[in-house]
N, C-alpha and C positions, 0 to 999 in steps of 0.2 A: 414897551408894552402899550404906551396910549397910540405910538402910531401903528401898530397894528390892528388896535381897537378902531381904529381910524379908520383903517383899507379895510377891516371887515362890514364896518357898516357902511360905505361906500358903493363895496361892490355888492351888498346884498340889496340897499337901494337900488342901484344899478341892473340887477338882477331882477328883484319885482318889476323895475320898470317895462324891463325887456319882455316879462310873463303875462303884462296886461294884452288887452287885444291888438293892439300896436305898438312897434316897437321903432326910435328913428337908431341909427345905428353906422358908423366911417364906414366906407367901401373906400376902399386902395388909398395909397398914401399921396400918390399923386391925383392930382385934377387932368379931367380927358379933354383932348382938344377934340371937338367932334370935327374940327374943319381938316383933319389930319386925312391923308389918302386912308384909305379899308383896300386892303389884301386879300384873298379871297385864295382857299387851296380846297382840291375835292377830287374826289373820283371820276365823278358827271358834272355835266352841265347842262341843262337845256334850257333854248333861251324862243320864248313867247313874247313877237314882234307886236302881237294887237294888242295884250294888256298891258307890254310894261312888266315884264317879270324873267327873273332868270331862276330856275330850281337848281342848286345844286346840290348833289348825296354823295353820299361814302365820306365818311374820314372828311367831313368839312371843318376848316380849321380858317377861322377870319382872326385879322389883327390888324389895331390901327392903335400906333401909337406903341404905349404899353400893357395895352388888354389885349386880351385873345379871349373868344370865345371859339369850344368846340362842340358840333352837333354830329347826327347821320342825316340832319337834312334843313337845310336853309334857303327860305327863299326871299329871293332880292328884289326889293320892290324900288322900281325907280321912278323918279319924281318926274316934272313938267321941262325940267332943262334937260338937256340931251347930254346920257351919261350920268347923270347926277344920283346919285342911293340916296332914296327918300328914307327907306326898312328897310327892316333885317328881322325878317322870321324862323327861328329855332324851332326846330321839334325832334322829338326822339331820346330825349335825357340831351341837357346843355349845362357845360359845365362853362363858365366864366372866371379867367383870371385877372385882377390889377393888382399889382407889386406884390405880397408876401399873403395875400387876400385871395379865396374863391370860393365861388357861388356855383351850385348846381338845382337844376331844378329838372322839371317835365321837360317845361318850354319856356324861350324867350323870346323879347317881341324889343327888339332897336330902333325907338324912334332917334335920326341921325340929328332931324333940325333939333328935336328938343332936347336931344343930349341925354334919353332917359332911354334904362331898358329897364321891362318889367320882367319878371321872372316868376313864373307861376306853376304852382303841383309841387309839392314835395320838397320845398324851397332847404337848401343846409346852406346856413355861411358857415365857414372858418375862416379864424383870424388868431393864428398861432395855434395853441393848443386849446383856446375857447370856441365854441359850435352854436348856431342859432340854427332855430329852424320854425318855418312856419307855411303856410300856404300859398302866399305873395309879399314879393318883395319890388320893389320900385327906387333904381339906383340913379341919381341925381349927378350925371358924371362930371358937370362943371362945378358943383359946393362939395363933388367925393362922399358923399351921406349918402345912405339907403332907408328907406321908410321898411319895415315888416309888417303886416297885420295877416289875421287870422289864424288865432293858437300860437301865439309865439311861444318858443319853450329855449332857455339860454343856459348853458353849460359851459361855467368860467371854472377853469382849474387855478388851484391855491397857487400864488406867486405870482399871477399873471393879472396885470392890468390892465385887461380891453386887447389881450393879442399883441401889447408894444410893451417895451423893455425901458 
């Protein structure tokens, strides 16, 4: 009885936390090596020699490592060394996966050096059967955290501790 009294005040702390205007919050179990090759799959491709950019649409599916993110349209922003992905910009509805974790939103924006993608419009995490959702999210791939803010709203189902067992 007291350790249930326990996890219920816990997660209802837990819970307000997540409702205030920001929210920090794990993204995937493991930590991303941003130095890992990016795979890139797609429909098109077209690739713009004077800015530095490749668009690719349909069915674009990138993964590096153990994330995948999927868009209808990414474009690839490459850096000062030759070959190098500086970005990765999502648009069209991006769903984002790391291990038993995903994030979908409007759009996503992969900065590679900084190991950060931010995810914006209509942000849903899940993490098991619990759901966040808020406006923007900012995912921290080398500490595996995610920041949330703007209307965060957190729906934890009974039994479930943060999505892990």
């Amino acid at each position: 009885m007291i350790r249930a009294t326990i996890l219920a005040a816990g997660l209802s702390l837990w819970a307000g936390m997540a409702a205030a205007q920001g929210a920090e919050v794990a993204f995937g179990g493991i930590r991303q090596d941003s130095s890992l090759p990016v795979e890139i799959s797609a429909d098109q491709l077209e690739v713009n020699q004077s800015d530095g950019t490749a668009l690719y649409t349909g069915e674009v599916v990138i993964g590096q490592g153990e994330m995948r993110l999927a868009a209808p349209r990414v474009l690839v922003v490459y850096g000062e060394a030759a070959g190098r992905i500086s970005r990765l910009e999502a648009t069209g509805g991006v769903t984002l996966v790391s291990g038993e974790e995903a994030a979908e939103a409007d759009r996503a924006d992969y900065d590679i050096d900084a190991g950060t993608v931010e995810m914006t419009g209509n942000v849903l995490l899940t993490q098991g059967d619990n759901a966040l959702t808020s406006e923007r999210m900012v995912v921290d791939l080398d500490s595996g955290t995610a920041q949330m803010a703007g209307r965060v709203r957190t729906v934890l189902q009974p039994g479930s501790a943060g999505g892990s067992e």
